[in-house]
C-alpha positions in Angstrom: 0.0 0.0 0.0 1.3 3.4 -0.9 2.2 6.2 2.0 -1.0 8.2 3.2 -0.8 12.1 2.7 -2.8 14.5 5.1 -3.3 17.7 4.1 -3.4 20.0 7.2 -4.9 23.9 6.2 -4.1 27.3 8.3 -7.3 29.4 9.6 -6.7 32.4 7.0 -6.8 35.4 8.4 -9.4 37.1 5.6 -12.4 36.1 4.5 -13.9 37.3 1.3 -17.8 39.0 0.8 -18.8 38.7 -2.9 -20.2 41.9 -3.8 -24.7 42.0 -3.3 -25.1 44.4 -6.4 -24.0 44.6 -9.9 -22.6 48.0 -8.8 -21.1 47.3 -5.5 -18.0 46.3 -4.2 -16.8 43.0 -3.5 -15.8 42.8 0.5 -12.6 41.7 2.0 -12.6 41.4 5.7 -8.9 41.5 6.9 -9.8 40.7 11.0 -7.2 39.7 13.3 -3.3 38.8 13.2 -1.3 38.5 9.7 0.5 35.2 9.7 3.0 33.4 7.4 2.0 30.2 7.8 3.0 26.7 5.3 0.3 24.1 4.3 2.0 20.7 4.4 2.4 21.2 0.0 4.3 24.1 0.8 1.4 27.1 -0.6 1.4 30.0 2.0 -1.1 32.5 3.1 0.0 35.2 0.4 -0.7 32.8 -2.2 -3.8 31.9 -1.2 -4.7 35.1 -0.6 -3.7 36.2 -4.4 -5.6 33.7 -5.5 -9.0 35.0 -3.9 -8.0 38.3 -4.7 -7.5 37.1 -8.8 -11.5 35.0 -8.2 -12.9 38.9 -8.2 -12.3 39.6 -11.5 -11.1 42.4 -10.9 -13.9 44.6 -9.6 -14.1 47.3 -7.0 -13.1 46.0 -3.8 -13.3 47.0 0.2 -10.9 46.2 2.2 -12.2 45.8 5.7 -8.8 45.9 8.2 -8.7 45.3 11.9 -5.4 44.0 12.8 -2.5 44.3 15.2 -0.5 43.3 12.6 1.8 40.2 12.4 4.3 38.6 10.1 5.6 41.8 7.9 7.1 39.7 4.7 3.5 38.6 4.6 2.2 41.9 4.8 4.6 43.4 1.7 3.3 40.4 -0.3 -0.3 41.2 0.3 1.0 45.1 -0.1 1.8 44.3 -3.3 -0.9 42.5 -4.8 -3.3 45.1 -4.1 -1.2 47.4 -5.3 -1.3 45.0 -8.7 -5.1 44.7 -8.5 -7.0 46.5 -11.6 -10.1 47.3 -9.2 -10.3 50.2 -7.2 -9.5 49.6 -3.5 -10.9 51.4 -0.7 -9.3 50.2 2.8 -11.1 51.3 5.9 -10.3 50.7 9.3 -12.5 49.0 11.4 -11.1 49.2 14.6 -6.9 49.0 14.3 -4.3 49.0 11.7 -1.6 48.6 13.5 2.4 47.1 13.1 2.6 45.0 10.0 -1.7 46.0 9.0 -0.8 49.8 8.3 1.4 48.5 5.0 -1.6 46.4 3.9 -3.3 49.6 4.4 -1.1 51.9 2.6 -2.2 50.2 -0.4 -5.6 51.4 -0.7 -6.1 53.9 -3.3 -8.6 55.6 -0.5 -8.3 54.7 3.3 -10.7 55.8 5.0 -10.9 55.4 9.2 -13.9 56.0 11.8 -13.2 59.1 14.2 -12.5 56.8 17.3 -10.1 53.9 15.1 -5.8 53.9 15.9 -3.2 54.0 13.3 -0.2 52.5 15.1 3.6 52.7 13.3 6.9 51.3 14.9 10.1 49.7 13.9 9.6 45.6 12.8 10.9 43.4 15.4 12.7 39.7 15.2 13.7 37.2 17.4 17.5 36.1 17.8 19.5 33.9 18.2 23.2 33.5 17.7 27.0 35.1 18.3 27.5 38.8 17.9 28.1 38.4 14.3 24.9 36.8 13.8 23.3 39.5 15.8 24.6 42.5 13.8 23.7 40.3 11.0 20.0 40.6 11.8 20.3 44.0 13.0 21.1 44.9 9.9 18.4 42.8 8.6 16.1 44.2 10.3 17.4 48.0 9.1 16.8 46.7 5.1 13.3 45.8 6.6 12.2 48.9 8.1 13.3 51.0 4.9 11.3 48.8 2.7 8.5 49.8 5.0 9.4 53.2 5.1 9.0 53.4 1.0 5.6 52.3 1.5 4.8 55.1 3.9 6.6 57.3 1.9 4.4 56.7 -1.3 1.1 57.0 0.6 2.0 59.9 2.6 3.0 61.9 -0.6 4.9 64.6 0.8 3.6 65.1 4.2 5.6 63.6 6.4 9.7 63.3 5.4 12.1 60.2 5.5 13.3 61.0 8.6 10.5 62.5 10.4 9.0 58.6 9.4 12.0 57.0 11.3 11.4 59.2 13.6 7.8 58.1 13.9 8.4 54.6 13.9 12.2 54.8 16.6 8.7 56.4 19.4 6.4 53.7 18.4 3.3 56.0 17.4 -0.3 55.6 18.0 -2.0 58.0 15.4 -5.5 58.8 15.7 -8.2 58.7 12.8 -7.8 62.8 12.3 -3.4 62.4 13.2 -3.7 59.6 10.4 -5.4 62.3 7.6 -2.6 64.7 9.1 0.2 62.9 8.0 -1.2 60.9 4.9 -2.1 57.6 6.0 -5.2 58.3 5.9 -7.5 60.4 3.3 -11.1 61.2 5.6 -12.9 60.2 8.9 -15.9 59.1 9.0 -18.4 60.2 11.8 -18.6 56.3 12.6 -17.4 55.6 16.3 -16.6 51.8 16.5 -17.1 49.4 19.7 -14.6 49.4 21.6 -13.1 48.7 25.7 -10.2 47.6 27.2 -9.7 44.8 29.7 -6.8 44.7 31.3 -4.2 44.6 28.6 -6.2 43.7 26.2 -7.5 46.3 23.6 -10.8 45.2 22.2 -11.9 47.1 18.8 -14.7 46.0 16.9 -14.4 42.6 18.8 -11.1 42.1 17.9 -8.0 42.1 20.7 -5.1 43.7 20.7 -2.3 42.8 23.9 -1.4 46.1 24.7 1.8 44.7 26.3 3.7 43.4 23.2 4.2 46.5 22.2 6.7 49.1 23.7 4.4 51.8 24.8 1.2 50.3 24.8 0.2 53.1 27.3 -0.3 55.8 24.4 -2.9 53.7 23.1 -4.9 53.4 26.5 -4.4 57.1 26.5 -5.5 57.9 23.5 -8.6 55.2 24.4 -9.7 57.2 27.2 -9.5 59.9 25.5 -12.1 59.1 23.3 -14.8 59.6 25.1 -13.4 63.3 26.1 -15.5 65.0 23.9 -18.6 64.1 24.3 -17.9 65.7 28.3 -16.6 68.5 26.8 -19.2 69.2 24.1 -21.8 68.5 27.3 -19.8 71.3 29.7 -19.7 73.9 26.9 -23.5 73.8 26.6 -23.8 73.9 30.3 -21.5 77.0 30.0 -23.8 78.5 27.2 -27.1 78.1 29.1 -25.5 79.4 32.6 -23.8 82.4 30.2 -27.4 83.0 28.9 -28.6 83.1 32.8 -26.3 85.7 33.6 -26.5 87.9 31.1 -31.1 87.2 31.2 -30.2 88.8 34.9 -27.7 91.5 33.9 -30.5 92.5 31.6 -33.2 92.5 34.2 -30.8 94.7 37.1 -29.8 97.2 34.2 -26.1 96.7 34.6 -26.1 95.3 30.9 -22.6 95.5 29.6 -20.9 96.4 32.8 -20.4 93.1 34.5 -18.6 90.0 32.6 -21.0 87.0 32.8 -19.9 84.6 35.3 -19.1 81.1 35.3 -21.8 79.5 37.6 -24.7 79.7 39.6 -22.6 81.4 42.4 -22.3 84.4 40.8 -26.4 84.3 39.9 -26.9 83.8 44.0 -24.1 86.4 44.5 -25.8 89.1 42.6 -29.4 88.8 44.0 -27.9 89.2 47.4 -25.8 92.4 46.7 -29.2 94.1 45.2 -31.3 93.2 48.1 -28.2 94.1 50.4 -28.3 97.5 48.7 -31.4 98.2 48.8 -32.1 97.5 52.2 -28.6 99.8 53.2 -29.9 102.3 51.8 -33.5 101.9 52.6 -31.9 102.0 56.5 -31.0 105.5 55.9 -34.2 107.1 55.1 -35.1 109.7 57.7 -38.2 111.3 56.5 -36.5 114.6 55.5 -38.3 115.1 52.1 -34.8 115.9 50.7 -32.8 113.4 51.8 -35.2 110.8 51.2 -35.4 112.4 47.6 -31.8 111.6 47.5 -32.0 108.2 48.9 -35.2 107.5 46.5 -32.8 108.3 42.8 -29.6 106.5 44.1 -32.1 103.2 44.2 -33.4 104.1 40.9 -30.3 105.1 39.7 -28.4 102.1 41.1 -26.4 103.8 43.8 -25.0 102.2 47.0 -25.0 103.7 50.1 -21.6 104.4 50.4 -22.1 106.0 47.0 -24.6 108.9 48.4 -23.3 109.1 52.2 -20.8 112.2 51.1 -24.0 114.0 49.5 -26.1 113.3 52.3 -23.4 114.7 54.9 -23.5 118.0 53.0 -26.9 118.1 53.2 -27.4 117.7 56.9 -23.8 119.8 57.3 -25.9 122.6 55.5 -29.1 122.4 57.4 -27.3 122.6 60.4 -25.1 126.1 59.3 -27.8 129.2 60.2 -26.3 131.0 57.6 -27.6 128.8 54.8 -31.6 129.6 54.4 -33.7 126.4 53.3 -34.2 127.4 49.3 -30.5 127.1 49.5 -30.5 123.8 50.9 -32.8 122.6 48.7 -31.6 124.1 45.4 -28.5 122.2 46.4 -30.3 118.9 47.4 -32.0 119.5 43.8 -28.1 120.0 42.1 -27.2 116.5 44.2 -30.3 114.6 42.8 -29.9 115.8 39.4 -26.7 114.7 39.3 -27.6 111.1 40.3 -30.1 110.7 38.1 -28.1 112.1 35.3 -25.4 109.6 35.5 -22.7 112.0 36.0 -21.3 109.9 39.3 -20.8 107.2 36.7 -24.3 105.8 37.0 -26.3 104.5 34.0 -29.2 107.4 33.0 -31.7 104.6 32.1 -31.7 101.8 34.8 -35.2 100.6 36.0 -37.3 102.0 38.5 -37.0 100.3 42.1 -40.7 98.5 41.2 -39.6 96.8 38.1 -36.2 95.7 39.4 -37.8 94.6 42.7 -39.6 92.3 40.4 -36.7 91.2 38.4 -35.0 90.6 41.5 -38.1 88.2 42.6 -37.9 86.6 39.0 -34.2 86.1 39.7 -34.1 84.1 42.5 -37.1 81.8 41.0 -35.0 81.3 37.9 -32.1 80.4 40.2 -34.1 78.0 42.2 -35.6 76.4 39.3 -38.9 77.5 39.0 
């Protein structure tokens, strides 16, 4: 009997969606890690990736990537092939294009990414074993590697990032955001799509794919940049707070008749604040009312007028300083108690001319503090 042969096939890591309509795109899901792996008749992945690539027929394709990327020789095969392909491919990011995925990436003639995806660059990365001969060996290796990389970044970016500034991208390890990706060329537009996504422990989930956060070098910038995700929606909420408490302020600067003359404050304090002063004023100088006819009068156009006490106490004192002099008769005093309320009510002590009477801003007053305790 002859020799039994098994033939033993590798999970790929794509899957292919033949297009629903005459006019739409075929779908290509690139999900989870890029691998190199050999069938037992020596075909590998990139093969029998080229070969369902070649099964569209060339038509329009989407390439759908979420990856932490993965074996990088077959990531510049699968690089090239696309870039070979007679359809027009659009690669969106569905969650992560990250390591050996953002070269697979590069070749889409649009790339597309949703506002909350990561765009992650770095220097490739080897095991070895060996003397220090060997080791320089692969060092150097490794150097021929990352410039055949940095070509491909180089002809997607188109100008906006440099050679070096690309080393010196890759030297940090960056984690690029969807709008840092359009910035420097990766990418071409951003999509108002926010993906799922959390982290557990180490473990970046996007789009229900994982990422270990800790086999990379600064796996911490991506948690950052997690978290920060959900930063604007916080922020966008606290500005319109600020509007509607800036619109509450300046309703009540409108109602006291200050308008223009106080700068709108940044919470309910200040609202609270400013209904006490005015009732504090008012009752100071209410307090100093003595019946006199003239220095009531006084007393009467500094509320109108929006004067504190302090404000009218030196007018006052000459009043009473000229009642109490026998050499001043009473038309005097009250031509000059006339000069002192004119003068009030005129503005000229740096008091506006048309502020409400003490009626209606006793009632704005009362609408105030309603509208400050929510009624």
């Amino acid at each position: 009997m002859g020799k039994k042969v098994t033939t033993m096939t590798t999970p790929r890591f794509w899957r292919v969606k033949n297009k629903a309509g005459e006019n739409e795109p075929a779908e290509m899901f690139l999900y989870g890690e890029i691998t190199h792996e050999k069938w037992f008749d020596d075909d590998v992945t990139a093969k029998a990736f080229a070969e369902d690539l070649a099964a569209l027929n060339g038509c329009d394709l989407k390439l759908r990537i979420n990856s932490p990327g993965g074996d990088v020789f077959a990531a510049q095969a699968i690089y090239n092939q696309l870039k070979d392909y007679k359809g027009r491919v659009t690669a969106q990011v569905d969650g992560l294009a990250a390591s050996a995925a953002t070269i697979i990436t590069c070749a889409g003639d649009t790339v597309i990414m949703p506002e909350n995806a990561l765009f992650m660059i770095h220097n490739p990365l080897t095991w070895a074993v060996g003397n220090a001969d060997e080791m320089r060996k692969t060092a150097d290796n490794l150097d021929i590697v990352r410039d055949t990389i940095v070509s491909v970044y180089l002809s997607r970016t188109k100008g906006k990032v440099t050679e070096d500034e690309l080393k010196d991208m890759m030297d940090a390890e960056t984690w690029l955001t969807a709008d840092e990706a359009v910035k420097y060329g990766f990418a071409d537009s951003v999509t108002d799509e926010r993906i799922e996504n959390r982290i557990n422990g180490n473990l970046l989930i996007m789009n229900s794919i994982s990422c270990d956060l800790s086999k990379f070098r600064h796996g911490e910038k991506a948690r950052a940049i997690f978290e920060s995700f959900n930063k604007p929606k916080k922020e966008a909420k606290k500005t319109m707070e600020n509007k509607e408490t800036l619109g509450l302020l300046q309703k009540i600067a409108d109602k006291l008749g200050i308008g223009e003359k106080n700068e709108p404050a940044k919470d309910n304090t200040a609202v609270k604040n400013a209904v006490k002063a005015e009732r504090e004023r008012i009752i100071n100088l209410e307090a100093m009312l003595t019946g006199d006819s003239v220095i009531d009068a006084i007393i009467n156009a500094a509320k109108e007028a929006g004067q504190t006490a302090d404000d009218i106490k030196a007018y006052i004192d000459a009043v009473n300083k000229a009642k109490e002099s026998e050499t001043v008769n009473n038309a005097a005093v009250e031509a000059m108690s006339n000069i002192i309320k004119d003068n009030i009510e005129s503005g000229a002590a740096k008091v506006t001319a048309t502020a409400p009477t003490v009626d209606e801003k006793q009632a704005a007053i009362d609408e105030i503090v309603n509208i400050a305790n929510g009624k």
